[in-house]
N, C-alpha and C positions, 0 to 999 in steps of 0.2 A: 837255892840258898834263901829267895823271898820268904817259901811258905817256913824255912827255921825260924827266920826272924819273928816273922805273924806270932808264931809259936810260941819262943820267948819273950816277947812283950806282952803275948795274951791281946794281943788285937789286929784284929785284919786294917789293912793298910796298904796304901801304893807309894808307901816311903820307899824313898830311893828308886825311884821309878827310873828319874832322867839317867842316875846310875848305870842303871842295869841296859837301858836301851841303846847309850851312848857305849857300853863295853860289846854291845852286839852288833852294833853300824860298824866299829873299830875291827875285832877279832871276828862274826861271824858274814859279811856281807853285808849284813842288813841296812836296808833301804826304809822300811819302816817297821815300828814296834809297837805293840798295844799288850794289854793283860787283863784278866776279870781275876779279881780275888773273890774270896768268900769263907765262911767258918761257921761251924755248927752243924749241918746237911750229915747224914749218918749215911748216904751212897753218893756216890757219885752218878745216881740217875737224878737225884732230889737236886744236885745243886746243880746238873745240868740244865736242868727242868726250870730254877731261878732265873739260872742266867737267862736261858730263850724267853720268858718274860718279861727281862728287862729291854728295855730297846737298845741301849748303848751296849748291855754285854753281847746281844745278842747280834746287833752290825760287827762286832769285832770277832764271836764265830765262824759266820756268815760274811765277811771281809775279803778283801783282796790279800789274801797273805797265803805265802807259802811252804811256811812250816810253823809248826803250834806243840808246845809240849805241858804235859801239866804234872804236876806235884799236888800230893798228898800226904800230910803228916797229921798225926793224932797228941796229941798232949798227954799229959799223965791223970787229967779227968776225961777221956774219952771224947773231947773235943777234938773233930777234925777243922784245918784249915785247909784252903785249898790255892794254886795259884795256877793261872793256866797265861804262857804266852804264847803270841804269835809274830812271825817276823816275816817280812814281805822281801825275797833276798833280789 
C-alpha cells in the first residue's frame, strides 16, 4: 500500500513508516522493521544496484531480518516507484 501512495502523491517517501511498522510488530510478529524506497529506476536490477551503494539501504538488505517483500508500481508516465520491506520476526 506504501509504493500506492508514493504513486499518488508523485513522491517517494517513508510517510507513515511508524504506521506500517507498528501494524507489523501488532498483526505479523515482527520484532523489528526497516524499508528502502526509491522511484525512477526502469529495472529493478538498476534500483537494486542504488540501493547496495547506498550504505543505510544496503545494512537493511544485508540486515538481520527475516522476511523482506517488495512492490512495484508504475504511474501513468512510466514512472516506476519502488518499496521494499524487511521484518526481523
Amino acid at each position: 500500500s506504501h509504493t500506492d501512495y508514493m504513486l499518488d502523491t508523485g513522491e517517494v517517501s517513508h510517510d507513515y513508516f511508524y504506521t506500517r511498522s507498528n501494524y507489523l510488530k501488532e498483526n505479523a510478529g515482527a520484532v523489528k522493521v526497516s524499508e528502502n524506497v526509491a522511484y525512477g529506476y526502469s529495472t529493478a536490477e538498476t534500483v537494486v544496484n542504488a540501493w547496495l551503494k547506498s550504505e543505510g539501504h544496503k545494512a537493511n538488505i544485508e540486515g538481520d531480518f527475516t522476511n523482506c517483500d517488495v512492490a512495484a508500481e508504475m504511474n501513468d508516465k512510466g514512472r516506476w516507484y519502488f518499496t521494499n520491506i524487511f521484518i526481523k520476526k
